[in-house]
Structure formats: structure tokens, C-alpha cells
C-alpha positions in Angstrom: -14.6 -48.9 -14.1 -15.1 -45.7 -15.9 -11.1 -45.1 -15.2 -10.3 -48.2 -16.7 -12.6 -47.2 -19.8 -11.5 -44.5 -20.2 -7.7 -45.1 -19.4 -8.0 -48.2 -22.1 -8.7 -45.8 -24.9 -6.3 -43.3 -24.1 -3.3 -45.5 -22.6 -3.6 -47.5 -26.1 -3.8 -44.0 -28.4 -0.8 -42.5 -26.5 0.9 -46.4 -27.4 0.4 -45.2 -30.8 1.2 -41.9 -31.0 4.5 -41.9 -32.1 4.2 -44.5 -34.6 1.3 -43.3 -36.9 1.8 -39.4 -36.3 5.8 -39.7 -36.0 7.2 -36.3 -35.4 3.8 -34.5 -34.5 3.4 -37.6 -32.2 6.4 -36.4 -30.0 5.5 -33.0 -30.1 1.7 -33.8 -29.2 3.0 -36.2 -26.2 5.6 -33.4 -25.0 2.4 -30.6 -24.7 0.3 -33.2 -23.1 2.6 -33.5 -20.1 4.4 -29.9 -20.2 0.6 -29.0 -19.6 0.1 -31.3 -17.4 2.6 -30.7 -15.3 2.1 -27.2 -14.8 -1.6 -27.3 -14.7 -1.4 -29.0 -11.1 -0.8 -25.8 -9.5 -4.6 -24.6 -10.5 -6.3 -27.9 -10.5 -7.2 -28.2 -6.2 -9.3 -25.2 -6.7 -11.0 -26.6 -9.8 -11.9 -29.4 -8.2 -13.0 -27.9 -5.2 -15.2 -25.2 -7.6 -16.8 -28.1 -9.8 -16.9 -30.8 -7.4 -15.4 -34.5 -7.5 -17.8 -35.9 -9.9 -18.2 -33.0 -12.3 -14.1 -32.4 -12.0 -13.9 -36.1 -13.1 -16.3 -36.0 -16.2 -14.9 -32.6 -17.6 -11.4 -34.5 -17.4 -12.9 -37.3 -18.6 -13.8 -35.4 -21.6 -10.5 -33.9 -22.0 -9.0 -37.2 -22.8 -11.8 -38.3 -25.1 -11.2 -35.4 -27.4 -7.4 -36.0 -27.5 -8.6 -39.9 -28.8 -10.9 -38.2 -31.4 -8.5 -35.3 -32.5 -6.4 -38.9 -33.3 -8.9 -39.7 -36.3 -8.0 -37.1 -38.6 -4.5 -36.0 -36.7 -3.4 -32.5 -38.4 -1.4 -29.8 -36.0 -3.7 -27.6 -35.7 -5.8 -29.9 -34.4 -3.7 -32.5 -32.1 -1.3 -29.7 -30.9 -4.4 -27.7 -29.0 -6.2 -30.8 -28.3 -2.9 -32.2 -26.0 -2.8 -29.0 -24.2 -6.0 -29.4 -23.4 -5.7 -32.6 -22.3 -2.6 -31.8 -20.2 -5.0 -29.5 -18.2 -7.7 -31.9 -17.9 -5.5 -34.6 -16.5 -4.2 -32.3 -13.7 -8.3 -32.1 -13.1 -9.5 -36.1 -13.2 -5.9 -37.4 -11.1 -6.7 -34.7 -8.4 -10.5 -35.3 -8.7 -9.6 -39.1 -8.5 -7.1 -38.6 -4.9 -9.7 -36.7 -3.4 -12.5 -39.2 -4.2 -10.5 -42.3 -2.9 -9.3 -40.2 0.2 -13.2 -38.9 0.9 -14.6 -42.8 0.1 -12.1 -44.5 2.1 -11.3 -44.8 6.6 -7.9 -44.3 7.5 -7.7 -48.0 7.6 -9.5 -48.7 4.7 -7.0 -45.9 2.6 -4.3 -48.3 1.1 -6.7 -50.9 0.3 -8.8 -48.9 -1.8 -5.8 -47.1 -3.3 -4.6 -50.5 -3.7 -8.0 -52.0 -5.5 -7.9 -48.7 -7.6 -4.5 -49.2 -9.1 -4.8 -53.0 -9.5 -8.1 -52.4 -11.8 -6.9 -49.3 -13.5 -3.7 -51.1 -14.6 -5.5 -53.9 -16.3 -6.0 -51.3 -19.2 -2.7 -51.4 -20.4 -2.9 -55.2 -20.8 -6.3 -54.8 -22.3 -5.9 -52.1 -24.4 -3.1 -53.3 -26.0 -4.4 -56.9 -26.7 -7.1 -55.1 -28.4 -5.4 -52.9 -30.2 -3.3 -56.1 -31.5 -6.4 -57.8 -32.6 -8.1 -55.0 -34.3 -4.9 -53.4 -36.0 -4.4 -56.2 -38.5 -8.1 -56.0 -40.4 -7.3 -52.0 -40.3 -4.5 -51.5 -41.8 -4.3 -48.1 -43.9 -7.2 -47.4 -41.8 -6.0 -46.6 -38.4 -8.6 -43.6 -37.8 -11.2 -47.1 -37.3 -8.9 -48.0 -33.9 -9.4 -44.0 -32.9 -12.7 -44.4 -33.5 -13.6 -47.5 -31.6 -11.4 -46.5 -28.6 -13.8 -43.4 -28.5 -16.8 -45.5 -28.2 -14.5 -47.0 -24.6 -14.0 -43.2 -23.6 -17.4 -42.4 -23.9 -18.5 -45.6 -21.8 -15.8 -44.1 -19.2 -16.9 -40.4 -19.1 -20.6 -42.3 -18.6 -19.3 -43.8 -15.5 -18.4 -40.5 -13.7 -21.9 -39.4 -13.9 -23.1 -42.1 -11.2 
């Protein structure tokens, strides 16, 4: 649950990126996964230093910042908060393997990764139907969808405390 929170907000910000902030869009999107990317190498042993649950909220959080620096989007704000990002995703995907893999039999594995995936891509449908409801009675006032998608990443990083 708290992935799909959490993944509705950002999977439907990252939808818009390119479109509202147009060059700074693809810039901030090309840092996310650059950092992303090569964050991986470190983010085992961060996991393994924090723990599963802490590793997933202090990803979590990474993401929700990215959605608020989308309010008031200005470079020196949106460029700093998608490196950031990029090294906190490294952080909640590995945090996320090694819960499934600790929670799960070696029968039980595939189901559960299974179950995972199935839920967590229902944000994408979601998120986007919402964004197309909300988006016409916003118009000129896009930092309102930012806004409410951080009240979803909140309700997400929330769920990685239980």
C-alpha cells in the first residue's frame, strides 16, 4: 500500500514533468536516473546500515521532496532535489527486494513478487485518472496537483513506518 501511495504521486509528477517544466523537465528526469543508476553500487550497505524499514521511509522521503520541489519548480531547486531522489530510489527498490525476499518461502517468492507488482502498477492507472480529473478545475494552477499528490506521498512514507 504505502508503494502504491507513494508511487501514485510520483509516477503521475514524473508524467508531468516535461510538460509543465519543459526543458528543466528533461534535465531534472536525466539526474533523477543518472543518480539513480549509479547510486546502486552504495545502496546494499545502506540498507543493511539503516535497516529495511528505516531504508524504505528515508527513500520514501526522497521521492516526496522531488513531488514538493514540483510546486514552485526553479533549478536550483528541482536540479538538487532529482539527485537526491536518484539516490534515494537506489535505497527504497533495494530496501523493497530485500523485504519481499526476507517475507517470502522459496515457494511463496514469485507469488509475492507477483502480488507486489500487480498492486504497485495500479498507480499508473490511478494516478493518471486522477490527475485527469483534477487538471481541468486547475488550470494555471498546476502547483494545486503537486500539492495534493504530496498529501498521497505522505500517506505512503506513513505506511513504511508499520
Amino acid at each position: 500500500v504505502g508503494f502504491f501511495l507513494l508511487f501514485f504521486a510520483f509516477n503521475t509528477t514524473q508524467n508531468f514533468e516535461t510538460t509543465l517544466n519543459e526543458g528543466l523537465g528533461y534535465w531534472s528526469l536525466s539526474l533523477v536516473y543518472l543518480f539513480f543508476s549509479s547510486f546502486n553500487v552504495f545502496s546494499s550497505r545502506i540498507v543493511q546500515l539503516l535497516g529495511d524499514r528505516a531504508a524504505l521511509l528515508v527513500g520514501g522521503l526522497m521521492y516526496l521532496q522531488f513531488i514538493a520541489a514540483n510546486i514552485y519548480p526553479t533549478p536550483l531547486l528541482l536540479l538538487p532535489s532529482s539527485a537526491l531522489l536518484g539516490c534515494g530510489a537506489a535505497v527504497i527498490w533495494t530496501a523493497q527486494g530485500a523485504v519481499i525476499a526476507k517475507n517470502s518461502t522459496p515457494t511463496s517468492l514469485g507469488k509475492n513478487n507477483g502480488t507486489f507488482w500487480s498492486i504497485f502498477m495500479c498507480n499508473a492507472v490511478f494516478g493518471n485518472i486522477f490527475a485527469a480529473t483534477i487538471l481541468p478545475h486547475i488550470r494555471g494552477s498546476e502547483y494545486i496537483l503537486f500539492v495534493l499528490l504530496c498529501g498521497f506521498g505522505v500517506l505512503g512514507c506513513v505506511c513504511f513506518l508499520s
